[in-house]
N, C-alpha and C positions, 0 to 999 in steps of 0.2 A: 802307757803300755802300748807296746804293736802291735796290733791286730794278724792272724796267724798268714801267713802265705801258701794259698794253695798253689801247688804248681803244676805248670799245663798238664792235660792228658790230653789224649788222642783227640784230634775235635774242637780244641780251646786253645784260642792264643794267651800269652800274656796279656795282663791290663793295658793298654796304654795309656801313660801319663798324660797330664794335662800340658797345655803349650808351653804355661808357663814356666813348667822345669818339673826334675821328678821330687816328689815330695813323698815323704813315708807316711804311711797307714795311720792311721789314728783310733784309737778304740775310745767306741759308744755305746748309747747308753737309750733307755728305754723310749717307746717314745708314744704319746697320746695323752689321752688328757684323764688316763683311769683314778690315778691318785686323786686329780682335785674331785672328783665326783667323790671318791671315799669321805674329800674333808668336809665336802657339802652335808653329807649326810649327818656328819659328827657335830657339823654346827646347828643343822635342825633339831637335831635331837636334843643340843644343849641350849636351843635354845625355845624347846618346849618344856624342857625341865625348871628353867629358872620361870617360866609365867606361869607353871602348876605352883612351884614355891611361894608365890606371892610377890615374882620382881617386877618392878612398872615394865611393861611390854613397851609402851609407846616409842622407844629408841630400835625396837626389833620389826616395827612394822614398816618401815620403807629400805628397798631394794638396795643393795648394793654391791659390789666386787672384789673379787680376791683375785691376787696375780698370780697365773700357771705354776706351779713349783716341782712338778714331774709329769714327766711323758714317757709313753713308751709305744716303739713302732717294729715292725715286721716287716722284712722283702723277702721275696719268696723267690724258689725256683722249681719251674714245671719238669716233670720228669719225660714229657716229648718236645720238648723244648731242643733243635738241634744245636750242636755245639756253637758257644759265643763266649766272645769276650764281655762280662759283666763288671761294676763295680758300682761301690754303693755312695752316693754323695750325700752329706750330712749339714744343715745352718743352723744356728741360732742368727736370725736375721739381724743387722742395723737397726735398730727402731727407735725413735721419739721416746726419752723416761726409761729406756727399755739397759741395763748394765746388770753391774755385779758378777758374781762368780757360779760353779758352780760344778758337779761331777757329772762328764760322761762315762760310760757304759757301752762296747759296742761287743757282740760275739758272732762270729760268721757260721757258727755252727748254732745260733739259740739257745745257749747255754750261758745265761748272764752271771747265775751264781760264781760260775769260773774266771769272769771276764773281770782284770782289773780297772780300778775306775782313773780316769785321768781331769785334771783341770782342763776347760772350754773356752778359746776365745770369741767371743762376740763377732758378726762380719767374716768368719774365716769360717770357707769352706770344706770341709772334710772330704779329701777321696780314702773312700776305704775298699781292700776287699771283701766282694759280694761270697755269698753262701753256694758252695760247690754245686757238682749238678746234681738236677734235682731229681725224687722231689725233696725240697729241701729250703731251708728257712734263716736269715739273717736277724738277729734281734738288737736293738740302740735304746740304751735307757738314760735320761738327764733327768737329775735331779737339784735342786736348786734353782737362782733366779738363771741360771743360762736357760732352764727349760723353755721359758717363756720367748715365743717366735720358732720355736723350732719346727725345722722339716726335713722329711729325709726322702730320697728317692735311688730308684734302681737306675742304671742307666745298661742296656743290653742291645750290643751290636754284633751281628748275626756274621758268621762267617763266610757265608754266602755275600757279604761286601754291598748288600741293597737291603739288609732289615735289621732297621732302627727303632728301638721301645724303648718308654719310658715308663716305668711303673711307680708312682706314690705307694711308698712305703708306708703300709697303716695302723692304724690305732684297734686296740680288739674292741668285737663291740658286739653288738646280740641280733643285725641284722643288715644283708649286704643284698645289691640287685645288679646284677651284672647283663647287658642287653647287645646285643649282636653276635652270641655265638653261635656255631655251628656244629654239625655232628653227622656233616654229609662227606662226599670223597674228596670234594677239594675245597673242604671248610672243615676243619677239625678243632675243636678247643680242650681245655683239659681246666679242670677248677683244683685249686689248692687250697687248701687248710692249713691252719697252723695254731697252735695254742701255745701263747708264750704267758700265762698264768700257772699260777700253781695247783690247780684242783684241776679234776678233767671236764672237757667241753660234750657236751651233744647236740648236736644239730639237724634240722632237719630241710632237705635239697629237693625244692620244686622245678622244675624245668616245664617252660611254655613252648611252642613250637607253632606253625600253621595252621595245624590239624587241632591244636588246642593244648592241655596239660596230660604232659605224658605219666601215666599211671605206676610206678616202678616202686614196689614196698623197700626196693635196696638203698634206695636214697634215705629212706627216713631215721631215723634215731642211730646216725651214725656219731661215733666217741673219738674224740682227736682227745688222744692222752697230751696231760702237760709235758713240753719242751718236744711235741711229736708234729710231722709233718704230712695229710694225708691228702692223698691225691685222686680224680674220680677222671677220669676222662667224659665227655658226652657222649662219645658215639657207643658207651655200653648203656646208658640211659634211653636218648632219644635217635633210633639210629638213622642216616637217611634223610635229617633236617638240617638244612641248609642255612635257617635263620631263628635263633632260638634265643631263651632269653631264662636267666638261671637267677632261684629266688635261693638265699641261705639264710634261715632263722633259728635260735639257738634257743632251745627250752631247757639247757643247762648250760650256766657257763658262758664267756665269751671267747670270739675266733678270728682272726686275721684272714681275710680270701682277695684270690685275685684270680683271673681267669686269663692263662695264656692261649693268646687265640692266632691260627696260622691258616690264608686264604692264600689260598694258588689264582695268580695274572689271571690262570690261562687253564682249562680244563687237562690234568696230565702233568701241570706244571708244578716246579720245587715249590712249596706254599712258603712267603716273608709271614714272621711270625712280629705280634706287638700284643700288649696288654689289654683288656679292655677295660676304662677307666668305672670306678662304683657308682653305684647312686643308693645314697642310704636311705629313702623311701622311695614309695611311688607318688606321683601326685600331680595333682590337674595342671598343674604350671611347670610346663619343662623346660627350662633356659640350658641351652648348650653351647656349649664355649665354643667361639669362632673360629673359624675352618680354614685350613691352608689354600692360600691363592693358588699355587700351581697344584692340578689334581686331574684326571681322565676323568672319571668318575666319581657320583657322588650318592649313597644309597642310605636314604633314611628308613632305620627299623624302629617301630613304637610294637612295645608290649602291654596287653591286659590281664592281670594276674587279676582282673576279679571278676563276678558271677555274671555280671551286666555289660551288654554292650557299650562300648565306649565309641562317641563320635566327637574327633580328634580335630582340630582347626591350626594349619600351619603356616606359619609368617614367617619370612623369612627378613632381615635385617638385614639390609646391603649397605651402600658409602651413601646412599640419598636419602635413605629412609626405608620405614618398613613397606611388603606387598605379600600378598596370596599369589601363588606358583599360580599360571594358567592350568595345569594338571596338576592332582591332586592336593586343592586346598583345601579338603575335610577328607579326612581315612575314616571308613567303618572298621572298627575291631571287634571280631566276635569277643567272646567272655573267655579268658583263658589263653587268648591266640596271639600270636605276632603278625604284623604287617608289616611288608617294605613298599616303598617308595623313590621311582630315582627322582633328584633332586638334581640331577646332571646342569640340564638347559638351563633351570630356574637361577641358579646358582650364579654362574659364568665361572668367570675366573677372575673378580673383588673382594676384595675382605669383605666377612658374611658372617651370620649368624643365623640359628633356628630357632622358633621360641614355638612352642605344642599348647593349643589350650582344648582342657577335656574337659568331657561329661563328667568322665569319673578318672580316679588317680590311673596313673602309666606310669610305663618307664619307656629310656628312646633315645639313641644315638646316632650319628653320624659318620657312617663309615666315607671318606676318600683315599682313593684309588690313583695311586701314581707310576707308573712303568709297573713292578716286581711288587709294590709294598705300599701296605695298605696301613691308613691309622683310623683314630675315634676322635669324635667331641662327646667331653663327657659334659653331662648332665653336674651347673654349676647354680648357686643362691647367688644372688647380687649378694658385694665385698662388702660386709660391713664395717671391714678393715684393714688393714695390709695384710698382702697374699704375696707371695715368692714362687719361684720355678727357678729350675737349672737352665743353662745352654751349654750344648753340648761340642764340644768341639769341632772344624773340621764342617759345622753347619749353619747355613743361615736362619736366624731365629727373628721372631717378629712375636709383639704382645700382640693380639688382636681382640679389643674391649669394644662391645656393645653400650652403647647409654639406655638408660632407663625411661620414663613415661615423661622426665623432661630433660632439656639440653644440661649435661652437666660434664664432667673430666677425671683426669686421674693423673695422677703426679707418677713417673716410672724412671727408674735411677737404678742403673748399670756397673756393676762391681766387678773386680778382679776376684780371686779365690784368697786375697789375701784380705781381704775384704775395703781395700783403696777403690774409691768412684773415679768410674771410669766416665760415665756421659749420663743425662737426666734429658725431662721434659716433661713438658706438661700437655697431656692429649685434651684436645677438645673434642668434646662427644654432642653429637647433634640426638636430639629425643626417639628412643629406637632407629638409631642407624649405627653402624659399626663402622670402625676405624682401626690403623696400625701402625706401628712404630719398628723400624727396621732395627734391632739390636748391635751395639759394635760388635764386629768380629772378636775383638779382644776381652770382650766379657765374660763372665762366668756362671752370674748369676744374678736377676733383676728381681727388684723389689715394685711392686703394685700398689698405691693406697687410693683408694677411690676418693672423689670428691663433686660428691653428687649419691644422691640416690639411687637405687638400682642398677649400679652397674653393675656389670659380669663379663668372662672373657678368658682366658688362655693363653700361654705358649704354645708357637707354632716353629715347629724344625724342621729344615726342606735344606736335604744335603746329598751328595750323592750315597750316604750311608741308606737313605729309605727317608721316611716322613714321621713324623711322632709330634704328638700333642700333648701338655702338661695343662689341665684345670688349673685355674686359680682359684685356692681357698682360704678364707680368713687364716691367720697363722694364730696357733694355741698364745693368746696373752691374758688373756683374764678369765674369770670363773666367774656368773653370775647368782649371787648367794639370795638361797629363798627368803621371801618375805615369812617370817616366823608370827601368829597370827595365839594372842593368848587363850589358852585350853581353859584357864578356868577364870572367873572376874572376881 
């Protein structure tokens, strides 16, 4: 099936196709990992019933795995979000064991019931059209072994010709933390909602700030009905703050968020708008994915969402190895507060990384600052297994992986949209120091599988469109099924 064509309004160009020629729409299909948590639960369950019946337990007490078999995801769109050209790219990755078939699902409007399902190939990247303006919500559902590796992301290129965003498209889930927004005059964010399940969601919206957590009963037990799109702007929450940091936790229900965020160069100036990447908890080890070499500036914000001060220790991971900045290598954070830090000098201009070690759990990213447009490093776990990202046309991209606590590497292989390898290699990682691999221009989209312990790391995009960074994250392939422990002997 085709995915529907919205066609410009005022403010919006057409999509533009990829280099490689124009290709039609492709409709998808759900995307996260909801269903196998459903079958986890159906296997504990059946397999606490057969050890009350009297079956020998001993085959149910060690661990083992089940392959992804549906996912479902969401891209959103902000409703001060100004006019751009969006569209939404879709993989089921190349992977080792990884084939078979299976049904997508894609609806630009979050409406999957309507959306017909189509067969998926492996390696082949899907451009599709993104969800009209917002606010307003895209939904991709696969079912089947294609679910397994997949990912989907937004790609939105600002008409203003300098603001480039990347948004990973997500999976619903009961709790999101989003860290660098704003709610002052030339820092504005707006947070999105969306509920692509079928019961209604309620959620409740914390916002941190300088001055600490802003008190507003309007945030709390707000209802994103199923297939609905709700949008909060900050600056009706916390007005005035420059550097905020947004908590959304679901005590019914789960919710898709993403927070579009738009900083002005220049005081007075048009603000380039980019996403700001998730972080699904807080916590004392903050790894953020390595930062773009060319940048003016570079401003690290760390959030304390709890009751206790937190004193924060920051390392930065350059090409030699890790060091503590001459300024600012421990942040006091009051209890509730945010802190910035520039990170400018320390930084230079080598591929880098930040790694935060707290008292108590944070959150904390990475803003850089280039001409007009501004991007994030989000807050990433070392790869416990192959991670993907897009490149985006028209820009030059670079992986940039950090090593872990010892020298170890990562194997990184560059595809077409058809999913033929284009070029590969294999990075060598020295022990906490960062490295990067220049991507072919003719690529479309790389595959990351670490090889070594603790790695972590990113795409990086530096084009005249603006700057944008994609996290790398494990791609959905297996489901770890509970050890089943007998109820009665």
């Amino acid at each position: 099936m085709t995915a529907p064509q919205p066609s410009p309004g005022p403010g919006r160009r057409a999509a533009t196709r990829r280099a490689s020629g124009p290709k039609e729409p492709r409709t998808l299909d759900r995307g996260a990992v909801a269903g196998g948590v459903t079958l986890l639960l159906a296997l504990g369950a059946a397999g606490v019933t057969a050890a009350v019946a009297g079956t020998d337990p001993a085959a149910s007490t060690s661990a083992s795995t089940v392959p992804v078999d549906h996912v479902v995801n969401a891209c959103l769109r902000a409703g001060s979000t100004p006019g751009s050209d969006a569209e939404v790219l879709s993989l089921s990755a190349p992977l080792p064991d990884q084939d078979g078939q299976g049904t997508v699902r894609y609806a630009a409007d979050a409406d999957l019931e309507k959306a017909d399902g189509q067969q998926a190939a492996r390696g082949e990247l899907d451009t599709l059209d993104a969800a009209g303006p917002g606010p307003s919500a895209a939904a991709l559902e696969a079912d089947g072994a294609i679910a397994a590796g997949r990912a989907t992301w937004q790609v939105d290129e600002g008409d203003d010709g300098v603001s480039l965003g990347v948004q990973e498209c997500g999976a619903p889930r009961g709790v999101w933390w989003f860290t660098g927004a704003g709610a002052g005059l030339d820092h504005q964010s707006e947070l999105v909602l969306t509920n692509v399940d079928p019961g209604p969601a309620v959620v409740d919206v914390t916002v941190h700030g300088p001055d600490g957590t802003a008190d507003d009963t309007s945030t709390r037990g707000i209802t994103v009905p199923p297939g609905e799109t709700v949008p909060l702007p900050m600056v009706e929450v916390a007005p005035q703050a420059e550097e905020i940091a947004v908590g959304v936790t679901a005590s019914k229900g789960r919710v898709v968020a993403a927070v579009s965020d738009g900083v002005a160069a220049e005081p007075g100036a048009e603000p380039a708008t980019d996403w700001l990447p998730a972080q699904s908890a807080p916590s004392r080890t903050v790894r953020l994915a390595g930062m773009p070499v060319r940048a003016d500036r570079r401003t690290l914000v760390v959030a304390n969402p709890s009751d206790r001060e937190a004193l924060v220790d920051v390392e930065v991971a350059g090409e030699g190895g890790s060091f503590a900045p001459t300024e600012g290598a421990q942040l006091r954070v009051p209890p509730g507060s945010v802190v910035s830090s520039d990170l400018t000098d320390a930084v230079g201009r080598e591929a880098s990384a930040v790694v935060l070690r707290s008292s108590v759990p944070v959150t904390a990213t990475v803003r850089s600052t280039s001409g007009a447009d501004s991007s994030y490093a989000g807050a990433v776990l070392p790869l416990g297994g192959p991670g993907a990202a897009p490149v985006v046309p028209g820009n030059d991209a670079a992986v940039v992986l950090t090593g872990g606590p010892v020298a170890g590497g990562a194997a990184v292989v560059a595809y077409r949209d058809d999913g033929s390898e284009v070029d590969s290699t294999r990075m060598q990682l020295q022990a906490r120091a960062t490295a990067l691999w220049d991507v072919p221009r003719k690529a479309d989209y790389v595959v990351v599988t670490p090889q070594g312990a603790g790695v972590f790391g990113g795409l990086v995009l530096d084009g005249d469109d603006g700057l944008a960074q994609v996290p790398l994250r494990p791609l959905p392939v297996e489901l770890r099924m509970p050890v089943v422990e007998p109820a009665l002997r």
